[in-house]
Every structure is written in structure tokens, then in C-alpha cells.
N, C-alpha and C positions, 0 to 999 in steps of 0.2 A: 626504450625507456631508460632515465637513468637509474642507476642500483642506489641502492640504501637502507642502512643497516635496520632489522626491525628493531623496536621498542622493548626491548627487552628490560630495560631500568625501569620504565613508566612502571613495571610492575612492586620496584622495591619501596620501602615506606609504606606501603598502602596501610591504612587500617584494617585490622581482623574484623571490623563490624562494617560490611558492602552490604548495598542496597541491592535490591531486585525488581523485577515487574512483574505483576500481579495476572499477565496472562502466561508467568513461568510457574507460579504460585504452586510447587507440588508435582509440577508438570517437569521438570528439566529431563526427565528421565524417559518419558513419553517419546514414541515413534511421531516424528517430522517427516512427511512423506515430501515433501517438495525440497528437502536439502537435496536428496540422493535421486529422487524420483525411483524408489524403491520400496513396496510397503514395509518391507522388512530387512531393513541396514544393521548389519553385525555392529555398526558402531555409529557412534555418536560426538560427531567433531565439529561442527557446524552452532555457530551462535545464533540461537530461533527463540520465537516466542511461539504460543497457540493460546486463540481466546476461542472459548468454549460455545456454546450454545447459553450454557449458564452462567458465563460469564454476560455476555449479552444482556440476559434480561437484569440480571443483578445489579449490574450497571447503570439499567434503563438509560443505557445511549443513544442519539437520536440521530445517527449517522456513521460509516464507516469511518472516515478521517478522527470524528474524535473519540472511538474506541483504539485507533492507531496513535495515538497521542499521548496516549497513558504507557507506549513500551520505551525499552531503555533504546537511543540514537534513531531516535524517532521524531521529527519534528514535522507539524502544520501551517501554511500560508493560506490565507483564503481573502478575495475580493467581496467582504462583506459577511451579509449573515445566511442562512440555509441554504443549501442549494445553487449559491454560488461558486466561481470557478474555484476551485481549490486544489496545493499542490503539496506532496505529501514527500517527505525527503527522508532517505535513511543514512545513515553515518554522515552528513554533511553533503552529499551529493543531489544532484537536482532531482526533480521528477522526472524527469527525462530520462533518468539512469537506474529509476526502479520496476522489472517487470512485472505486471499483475496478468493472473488465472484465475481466471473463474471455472473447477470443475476440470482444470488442464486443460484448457485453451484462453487463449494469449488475447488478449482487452485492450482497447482506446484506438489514438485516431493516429492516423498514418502520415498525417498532415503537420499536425500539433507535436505531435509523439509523445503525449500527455496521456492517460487514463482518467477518465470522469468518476473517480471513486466518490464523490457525492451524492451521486445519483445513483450508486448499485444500492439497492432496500435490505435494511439491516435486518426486518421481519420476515426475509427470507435465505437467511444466512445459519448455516448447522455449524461452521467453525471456519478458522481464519491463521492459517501460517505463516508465519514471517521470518524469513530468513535474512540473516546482517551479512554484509561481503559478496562480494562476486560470485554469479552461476553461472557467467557464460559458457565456459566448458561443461555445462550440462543443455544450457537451456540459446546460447546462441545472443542477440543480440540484446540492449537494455538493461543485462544485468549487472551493470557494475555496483550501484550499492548495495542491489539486493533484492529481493524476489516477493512478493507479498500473492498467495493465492487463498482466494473463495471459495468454500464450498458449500454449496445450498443444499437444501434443509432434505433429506433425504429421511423413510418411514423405518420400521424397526419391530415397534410391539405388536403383537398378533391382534387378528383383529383389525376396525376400522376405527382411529381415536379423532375426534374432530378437535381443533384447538379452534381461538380467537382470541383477540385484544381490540381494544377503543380505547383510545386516550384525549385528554384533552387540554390545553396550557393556555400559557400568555402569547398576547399578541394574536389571537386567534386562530390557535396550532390548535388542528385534530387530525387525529390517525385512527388507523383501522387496520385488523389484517384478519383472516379466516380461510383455514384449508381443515383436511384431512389428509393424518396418515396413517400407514398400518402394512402389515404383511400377509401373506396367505401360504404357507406350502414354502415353495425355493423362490417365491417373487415379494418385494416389495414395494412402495410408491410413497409418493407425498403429492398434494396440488393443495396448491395457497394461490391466496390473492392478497393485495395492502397498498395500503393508499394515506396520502398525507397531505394536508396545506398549513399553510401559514403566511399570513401578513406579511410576516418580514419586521426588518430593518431599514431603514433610510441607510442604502451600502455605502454612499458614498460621501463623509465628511467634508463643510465648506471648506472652499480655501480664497485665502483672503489674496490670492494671485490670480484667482479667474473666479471672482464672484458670479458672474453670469449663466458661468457652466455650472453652479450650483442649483440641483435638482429634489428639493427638500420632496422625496415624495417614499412610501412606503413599499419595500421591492419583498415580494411575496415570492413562494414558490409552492408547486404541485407537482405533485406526484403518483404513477398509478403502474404498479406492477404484477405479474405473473408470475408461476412457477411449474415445471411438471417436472420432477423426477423420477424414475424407476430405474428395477430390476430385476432381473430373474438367473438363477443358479439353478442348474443343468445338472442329473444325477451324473452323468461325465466327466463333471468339473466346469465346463465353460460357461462362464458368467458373461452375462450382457446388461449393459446401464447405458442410460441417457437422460439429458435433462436439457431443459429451455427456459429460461429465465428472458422477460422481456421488461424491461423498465420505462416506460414516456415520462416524461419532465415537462414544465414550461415553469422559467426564473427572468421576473423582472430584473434589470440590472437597472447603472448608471452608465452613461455614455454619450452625456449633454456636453457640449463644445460652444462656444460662441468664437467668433472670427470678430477681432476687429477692423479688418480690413472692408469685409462687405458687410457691416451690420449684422449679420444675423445668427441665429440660432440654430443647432440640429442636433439630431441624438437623442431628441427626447421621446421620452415613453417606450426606454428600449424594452425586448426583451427576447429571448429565444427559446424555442419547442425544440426539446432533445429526444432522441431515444437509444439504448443500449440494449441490443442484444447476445445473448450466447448460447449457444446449440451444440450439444456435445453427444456423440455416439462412441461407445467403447465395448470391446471384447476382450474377455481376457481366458487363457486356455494354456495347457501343460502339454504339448506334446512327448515327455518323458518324465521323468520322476523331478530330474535336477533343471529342468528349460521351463520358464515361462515365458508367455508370448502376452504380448500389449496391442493391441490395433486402435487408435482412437483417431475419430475424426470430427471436426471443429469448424464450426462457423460462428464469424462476433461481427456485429456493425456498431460503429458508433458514428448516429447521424445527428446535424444540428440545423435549423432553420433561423435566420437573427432577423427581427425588424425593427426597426427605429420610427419617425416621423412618421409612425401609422399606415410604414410600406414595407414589402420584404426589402432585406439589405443584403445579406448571403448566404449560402449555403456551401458545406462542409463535409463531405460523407464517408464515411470509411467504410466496406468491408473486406474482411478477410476469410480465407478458407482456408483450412490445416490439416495434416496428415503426418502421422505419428507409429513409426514401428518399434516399439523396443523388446530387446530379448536379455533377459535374466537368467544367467547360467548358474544354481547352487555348485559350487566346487567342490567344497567340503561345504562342514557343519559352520563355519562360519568365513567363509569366505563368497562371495559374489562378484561375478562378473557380468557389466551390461555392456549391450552393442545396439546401439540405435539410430534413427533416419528421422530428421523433423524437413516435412516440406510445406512453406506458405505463400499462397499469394495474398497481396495487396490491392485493393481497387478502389479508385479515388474518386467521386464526382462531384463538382463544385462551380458556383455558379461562375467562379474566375476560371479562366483557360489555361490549363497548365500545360505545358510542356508531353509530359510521361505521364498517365494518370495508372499506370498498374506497374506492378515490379515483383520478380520472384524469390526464396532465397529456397536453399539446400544446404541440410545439414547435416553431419555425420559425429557419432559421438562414442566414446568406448569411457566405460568407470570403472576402476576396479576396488572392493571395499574387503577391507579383511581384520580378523580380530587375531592373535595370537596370544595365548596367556593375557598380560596385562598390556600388549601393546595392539593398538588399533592403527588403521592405512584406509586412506583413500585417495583414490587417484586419477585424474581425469584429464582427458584430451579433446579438442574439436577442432573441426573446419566445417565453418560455412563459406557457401558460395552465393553472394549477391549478384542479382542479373544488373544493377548498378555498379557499383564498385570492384568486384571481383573476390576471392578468396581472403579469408582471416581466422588465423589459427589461434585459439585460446588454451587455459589450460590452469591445471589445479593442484596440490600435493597439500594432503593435513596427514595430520601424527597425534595420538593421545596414548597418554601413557596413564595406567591408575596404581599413583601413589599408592594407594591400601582402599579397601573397599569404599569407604565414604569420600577421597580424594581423586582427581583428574585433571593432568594438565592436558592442554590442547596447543598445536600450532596448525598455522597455515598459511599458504601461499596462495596468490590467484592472480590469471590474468583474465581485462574484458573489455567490453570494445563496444560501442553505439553505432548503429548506422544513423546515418543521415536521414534525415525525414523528407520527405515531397516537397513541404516548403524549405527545407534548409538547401536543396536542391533546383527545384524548379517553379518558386513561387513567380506568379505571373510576372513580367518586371514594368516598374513603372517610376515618375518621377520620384516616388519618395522611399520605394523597395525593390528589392529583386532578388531570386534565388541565384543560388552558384552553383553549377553540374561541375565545378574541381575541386569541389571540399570534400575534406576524406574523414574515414570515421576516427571517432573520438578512442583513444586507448586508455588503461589502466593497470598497475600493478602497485599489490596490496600485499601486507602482513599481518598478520594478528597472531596472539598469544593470550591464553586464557588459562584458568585453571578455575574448577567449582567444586562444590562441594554438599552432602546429601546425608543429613543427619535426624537426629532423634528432634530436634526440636525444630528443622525445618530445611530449607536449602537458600544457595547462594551462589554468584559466580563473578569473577569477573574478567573482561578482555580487553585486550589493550591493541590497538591496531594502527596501522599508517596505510593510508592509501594515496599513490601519486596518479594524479592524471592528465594525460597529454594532449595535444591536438583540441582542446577544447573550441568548439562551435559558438562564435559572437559571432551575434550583427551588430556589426560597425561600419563607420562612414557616415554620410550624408548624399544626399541629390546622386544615385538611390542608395539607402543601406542596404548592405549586403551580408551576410554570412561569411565567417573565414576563419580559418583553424591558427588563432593566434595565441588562445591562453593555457596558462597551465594551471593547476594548484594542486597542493600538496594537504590532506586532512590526518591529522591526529588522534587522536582519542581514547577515552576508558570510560568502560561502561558498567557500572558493578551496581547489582540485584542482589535479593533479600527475599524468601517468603516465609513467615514463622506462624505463630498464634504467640498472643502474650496478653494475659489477664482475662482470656476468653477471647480476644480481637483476634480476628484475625489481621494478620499487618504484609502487606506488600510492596516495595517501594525501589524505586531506582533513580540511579544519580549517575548525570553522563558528563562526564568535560571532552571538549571539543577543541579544538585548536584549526579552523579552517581556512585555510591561507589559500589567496590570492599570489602565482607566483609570476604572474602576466609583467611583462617587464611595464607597463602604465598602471598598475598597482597594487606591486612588490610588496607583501608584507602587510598589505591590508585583509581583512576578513572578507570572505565569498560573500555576496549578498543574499540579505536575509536569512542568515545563520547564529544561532545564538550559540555563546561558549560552554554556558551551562545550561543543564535543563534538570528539573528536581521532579515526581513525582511519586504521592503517598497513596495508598488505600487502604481505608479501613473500613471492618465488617461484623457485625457481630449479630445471632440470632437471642432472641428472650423470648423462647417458647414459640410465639405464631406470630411477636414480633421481631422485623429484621431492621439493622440499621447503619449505615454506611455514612461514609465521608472521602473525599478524593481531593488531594491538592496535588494542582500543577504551577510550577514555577519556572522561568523563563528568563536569563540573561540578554540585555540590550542587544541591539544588532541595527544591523544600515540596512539601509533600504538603495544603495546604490554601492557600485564596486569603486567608487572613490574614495567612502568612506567619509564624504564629506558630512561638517558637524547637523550641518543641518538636515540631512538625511537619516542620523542617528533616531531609533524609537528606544525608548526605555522600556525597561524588565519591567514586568508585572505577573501578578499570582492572581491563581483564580481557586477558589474552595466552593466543594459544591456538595449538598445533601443529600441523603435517600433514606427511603423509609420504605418498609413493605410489610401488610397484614394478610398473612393466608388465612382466607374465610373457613375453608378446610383443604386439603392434600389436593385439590382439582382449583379451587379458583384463589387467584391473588390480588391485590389491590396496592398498586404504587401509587409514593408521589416522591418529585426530586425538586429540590431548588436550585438550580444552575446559579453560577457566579453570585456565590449570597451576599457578596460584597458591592454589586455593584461597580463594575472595577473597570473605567474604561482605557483601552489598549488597542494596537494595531498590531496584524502580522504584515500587512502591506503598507508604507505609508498613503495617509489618506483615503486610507477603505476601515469603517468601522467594524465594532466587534459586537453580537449582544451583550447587552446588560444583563441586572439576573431577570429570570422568570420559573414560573414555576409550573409541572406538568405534572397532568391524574392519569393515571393507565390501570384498567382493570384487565387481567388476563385467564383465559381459561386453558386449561389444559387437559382432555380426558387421559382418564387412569386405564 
């Protein structure tokens, strides 16, 4: 990698009044379990967010991607409206380079090396962490921009409490969802179910370059998911948990084509039946006063079935299986050190014939976290070993130091790395594609600097980072395209948060600049595709007795839809403001409604795939006391 100086200036000038995000709201102080993979880190150096359970319904969000939308260097692309493909990007970096856990085990398709975050069901979701920057010296491959894990809805108050919700909107959106949870003695649980459709959107806007392939028809989606969690705590100490989340889908899309060469038409009436799984068993136990031990093991699938012309077209399948040792050694009172072993397979089946359809990786990791007076250390090392590629060593170093009780600067360093996917590697070859078994994985190495702050009238923070990335994976060519590690690019930025109350509102808000460069010598100095410079986002909240009332603006700087940068690929910025309102009938049931995009406002994050307009959704919710 080449070196280069961190940002250190970006921080001077800045304004005393920084913006924030509304799932730090009060929270910065709050234990991150997926920074450290620790439930209790002597320190706190790591740039996270955490949306709550009550964040969620507050919100009434209608999907994971756009309750991820609202944090600071957090950006959404999606091919249309609900339930369609959607890719979710942190600091500027692709999806491709951010890991997702569901419950600590590792999500999406092995093929794609994408995550289908649209499709995991918000109405079985208890909280949601997100960490900014590299974890691969914790967590191994993917994580170069950053980490985002799930955890579902797990019980708590004594007793059996039953919940539910029904909602209902435009376009022909209803949902549902109904479980129980509760505890008993040293054991807890939860089981839910929830389910949703909707009409849709027409995803795919004409274009006056291939009238033909215009498919004016309404692309709907469905949804139907499960959930078990439990646990039980052992007069010993040794606690056991597991949970199973299983999600099916089926999402009309577009994907009509006309050929002028033979007449005719195909593509039509696409659409595909997905499903997501995650299977998580854990133990956890003290072999002495200062050692804890971790055991967890993990199974996730993520399968897709596509048909088109009223026939099957393809099929996609991932699963994985995972195994996890970690050991936490308390040193002192505030020091920690961990020593841990991550092993996964991969298994591929697809209706195309690949090459390698399984592959395995090993990994080995040590962290060490320590607090001294006012100065905080974390510190961390890895190597994994791919049965592809072969060994790759990452690694970590942050520093905080507190100014005076209400003040903290933070630094850090990281490095981190992607493997290559199945198709980046061994997609079937044929006249118009084919994978490459000598593309090697993608590296990265990053800076950041931070300082926040924790006062009477509320909190704030801001960081400032550079991340370079090497060996980046195109497919390029023609007759076939291929895969090959020719780009580079270098991302900038500052991301500064705000959470206060002012005049009874509460106010939330964050402001990210972006500087994401292209540093491919074919285009030097253009912006990454589909990346925007700025992105602005408000919440506001405020209760009046049994009624509640909110507002949320997000705003969005132009960006290209191709890495040329050419004009005609440019989409223009556009804002969206959206309402909420909520009557609790009494302390057990509640009554929403939200107006999404009250403006009306229409925009692309793809060129050529539309956005909804506004509409507006009723959700009644119960919750036993």
C-alpha cells in the first residue's frame, strides 16, 4: 500500500455546532459489542452507531436499508422500489466491502458477495450496530468499510408478554407480525412471525434508447418470516443461546430486453423467490475468575430461484457453516485481552457449472484493549488462511485520549482485505463473461481521527478519515468480460453528529462530506460510481402527552451512475421529508401513521430504476405490559 499522511487539517476550521445521527442520539457512550467483539471494552475508540428496538418502531421504517440511511457515511442504491436488489455502502466503499451478522454469524451470497439486507424483516429485529472503518483484524474478510450486525428480538420481562402489529398503506402495502416473549427463572425466549406485500412500483423507468424493452407493469413484493430465540443461564455461570430467523421473499423485477437483430422479446414477467437463513448456537462460560470462553456456531443460506418468460432462468445458492472460539482474558481492572479461531465453509449451488463450488477459510486473531487513566489502546492482529488464495495478514492500532471528562479524541489505523467471490473467480466462462482463478484480493489501509463530546445539553462527535484501496476487482473487457485487479481509489471524508432536545424537540442530525476518487489510471480523478459528496440527514421528535410527532429529512448530493463520469450519466441531488405521527391508545397499544416522500420528489439511486413517490402507511401496535 502506498503511505499517506492522515487528515489531520480536515479537522481544523470545522464549526463548534457538528451534526449527528439519531441512532447515536444519547447513545455514544453505550457498549458496541461488534467494535471489539467484547461485551465489555474498557474503551471506546471505534466510530458506531446503534438503532434501538425503539428506534425502529419510532421511525416506523419499512425496511433495514432505509433505517441505515439515516446514519452518518451511510449511503443506499437500490434497483427500484421494495424489496428490490439493494446495496448499502459505508464511507464510500462498495457493498461488497461491508460485513453483515446476524446474531454473530456472517450473511449473503458467496457468489454475488453482496448481503440481501432488504429482505432481513425489520419486525423481527431487537437492535442493529454499525461500525465505520475496517474490522478485518477482528473479523477477517469484507470488512473494509465496516461491519453492520443484527440482532433479533430476544424476551426479557417475566412472564409470557404477547406483542403484534397490522399495518396498512398505499399501493397496496399490508403487514403483520405476532410473537411472544418473556422469561422464566435463568431462561428466556421470543418467537414471532411477520409478513408483508405490496404492489410495488413500475422499477424500471422508459428509455427513449430501448423503447421496446419498456415493461410498464407494477413489480410487487412479499414477504414471510420467522424467528426463535432463547436462553437459559446456569446457577454455574454457563449461559446457552440460540436463534433461527428464516425469511422467503418473492420480488417482481424488470428485465425485458428486445434484440433487434432477431425481432424479438424476452425478460418479461421477471421475477425471483428468495430465502435467508440464520442459525446461531452459543455458549458462553468462565473457566476462572479473569478467562471467558465463547463457543459459537453458525449456519446462514442465502438462496434465489429467477424466472423470466414464464420459465425458471437461474438459480444461486449459498450456504455457509461457521465456528468460533474466543477467549477473554480480564488482566487487570481494565485491561482485556482476546485470543480467538474463526473457521468457515462456503457451498455453492447453481444452476451454471462452476468450476469450485465450496472453499474454506481459517482464521486466527489476538486484541488487546486497555484503559490507563485518561488514555485508552486497542490493538489488533490477524491471519487468515483461504483454501483459494492462501494467507493474508490484517491489522489494527486506535488511541483515545480524554481531554476532561465531557471531551475525547480518538485515532486509528486499519488494514483489510476482500477475498474474491466464486463469480470473481470461477464464473462459468462463456461468449460474453468469465471468471479469473489469478485475481487476488482487494486490500486497504485507512486513517481516521475523531474527537466527541458528552454534555448537559446533549452529545456530538466528529471524524475525519482517508481510506486507500488497492487491487480493486473490475470486470473489464469484452468477448468475454472478465474480472481483474486494475483499480484503485482513494475516499476522504468527515462525518459530524449532533443529538440535543431544543424547545422540547428532540433534534438528531448528521452531515457527511465525501471526497471518493477514482484513482484507476482510465478515470483519474473522477468520483467512484454512485457515490454522492454530501449527504445531509435531520430527525425530529417530539411527544404532547399521548400524542407523538416526527419529521426526517434526507438529502443527497448528485453522483454518476458510471466511473467515467460522463454527463450523461450524471443523476441530480434530490431531498426527501417525510412525516410521523403516533397516538398511544393507552401504555399497551399504539396507533401510527407516516407519510413517506411528502413531496412527491422523483429521483434515482440507479440510473434508470425508479424511486417511490410519497405514500402513506397506518400501523396499529400492541405490546403486553
Amino acid at each position: 500500500m502506498r503511505n499517506s499522511l492522515p487528515l489531520a487539517v480536515v479537522l481544523l476550521g470545522l464549526p463548534s455546532c457538528v451534526l449527528a445521527d439519531h441512532g447515536d442520539a444519547l447513545l455514544l457512550g453505550q457498549q458496541v459489542i461488534t467494535a471489539s467483539r467484547t461485551g465489555h471494552s474498557p474503551v471506546s475508540i471505534a466510530s458506531s452507531s446503534l438503532i434501538t428496538r425503539d428506534d425502529i418502531e419510532r421511525q416506523q421504517a419499512g425496511s433495514v436499508p432505509e433505517l441505515l440511511q439515516r446514519l452518518a457515511g451511510v449511503s443506499v442504491t437500490s434497483n427500484g422500489g421494495r424489496g428490490k436488489s439493494t446495496s448499502v455502502s459505508i464511507r464510500g466503499t462498495s457493498d461488497k466491502h461491508v460485513l453483515v451478522l446476524i446474531d454473530g454469524v456472517r450473511v449473503g451470497s458467496a457468489t454475488s458477495g453482496s448481503a440481501a439486507l432488504q429482505s432481513i424483516p425489520v419486525e423481527q429485529i431487537e437492535r442493529i450496530e454499525i461500525v465505520r472503518g475496517p474490522r478485518s483484524s477482528l473479523y477477517g474478510s469484507e470488512a473494509m468499510g465496516g461491519v453492520i450486525q443484527i440482532f433479533t428480538r430476544r424476551g426479557g420481562a417475566a412472564g409470557f408478554k404477547p406483542y403484534f402489529s397490522v399495518g396498512a398503506g398505499s399501493r397496496s402495502s399490508y403487514s403483520g407480525s405476532a410473537g411472544v416473549a418473556g422469561s422464566h427463572g435463568n431462561g428466556w425466549f421470543n418467537l414471532g412471525v411477520a409478513s408483508e406485500s405490496t404492489d410495488g412500483i413500475n422499477a424500471r423507468a422508459y428509455r427513449s434508447s430501448a423503447p421496446r424493452a419498456y415493461e410498464p407493469d407494477a413489480d410487487g413484493y412479499r414477504e414471510l418470516s420467522g424467528l426463535l430465540r432463547a436462553g437459559y443461564r446456569f446457577d454455574n455461570g454457563l449461559e446457552l443461546d440460540g436463534s433461527w430467523l428464516q425469511s422467503e421473499n418473492h420480488s417482481d423485477f424488470d428485465s425485458r430486453s428486445y434484440s433487434e437483430k432477431t425481432g424479438r422479446t424476452s425478460g418479461t414477467y421477471a421475477y425471483g423467490d428468495g430465502s435467508l437463513q440464520a442459525l446461531s448456537g452459543r455458549a458462553r462460560f468462565s473457566p476462572q475468575a479473569f478467562w471467558d470462553v465463547t463457543l459459537q456456531a453458525g449456519h446462514s443460506e442465502d438462496l434465489g430461484d429467477n424466472f423470466q418468460d414464464g420459465r425458471f432462468y437461474s438459480r444461486f445458492d449459498t450456504r455457509r457453516d461457521s465456528f468460533n472460539w474466543q477467549n477473554d482474558f480480564h488482566l487487570a481492572e481494565a485491561q482485556v485481552l482476546s485470543i480467538g479461531m474463526d473457521y468457515q465453509t462456503d457451498r455453492i449451488d447453481s444452476s451454471d457449472s462452476y468450476l469450485k463450488d465450496s472453499r474454506y477459510n481459517r482464521g486466527y486473531f489476538v486484541q488487546y484493549q486497555a484503559a490507563f487513566g485518561r488514555h485508552g489502546v486497542q490493538a489488533g492482529l490477524r491471519r487468515d488462511k483461504d483454501e483459494f488464495f492462501g494467507s493474508h495478514d490484517t491489522g489494527s492500532l486506535g488511541y483515545s485520549f480524554d481531554l476532561s471528562d465531557a471531551l475525547t479524541l480518538t485515532a486509528a489505523y486499519g488494514t483489510a482485505y476482500r477475498a474474491p467471490t466464486f463469480n470473481d473467480l470461477y464464473y462459468p466462462a462463456s461468449s460474453s463473461t468469465a471468471g479469473n482463478p489469478d485475481v487476488q484480493p482487494e486490500e486497504s489501509e485507512s486513517y481516521e481521527l475523531g474527537i466527541r463530546g458528552s454534555h448537559g445539553w446533549g452529545e456530538w462527535s466528529v471524524n475525519a478519515y482517508e481510506n486507500q484501496i488497492e487491487d480493486l476487482i473490475v470486470w473489464a473487457g469484452t468477448s468475454p468480460m472478465r474480472p481483474e485487479n486494475v483499480d484503485v481509489a482513494r475516499i476522504r471524508g468527515i462525518e459530524t453528529r449532533v443529538a440535543t432536545v431544543l424547545a422540547g424537540w428532540e433534534l438528531a442530525a448528521n452531515l457527511t462530506f465525501m471526497d471518493p476518487q477514482d484513482r484507476s489510471k482510465a478515470n483519474h480523478g473522477h468520483l467512484l460510481q454512485r457515490r454522492a459528496k454530501r449527504q445531509f440527514n435531520l430527525d425530529l421528535d417530539r411527544q404532547f402527552g399521548a400524542v407523538g410527532l416526527g419529521a426526517s429529512l434526507y438529502a443527497a448530493s448528485e453522483r454518476f451512475d458510471k466511473a467515467s463520469n460522463a454527463e450523461s450519466t450524471r443523476m441530480p441531488g434530490y431531498a426527501l421529508v417525510d412525516l410521523r405521527s403516533e397516538y398511544r391508545l393507552d401504555e399497551a397499544w399504539r396507533l401510527q401513521v407516516k407519510l413517506a416522500n411528502l413531496f412527491d420528489r422523483d429521483y434515482e439511486t440507479i440510473q434508470t430504476y425508479e424511486q417511490p413517490g410519497r405514500a402513506v402507511y397506518f400501523t396499529l401496535r400492541y405490546q403486553a405490559l
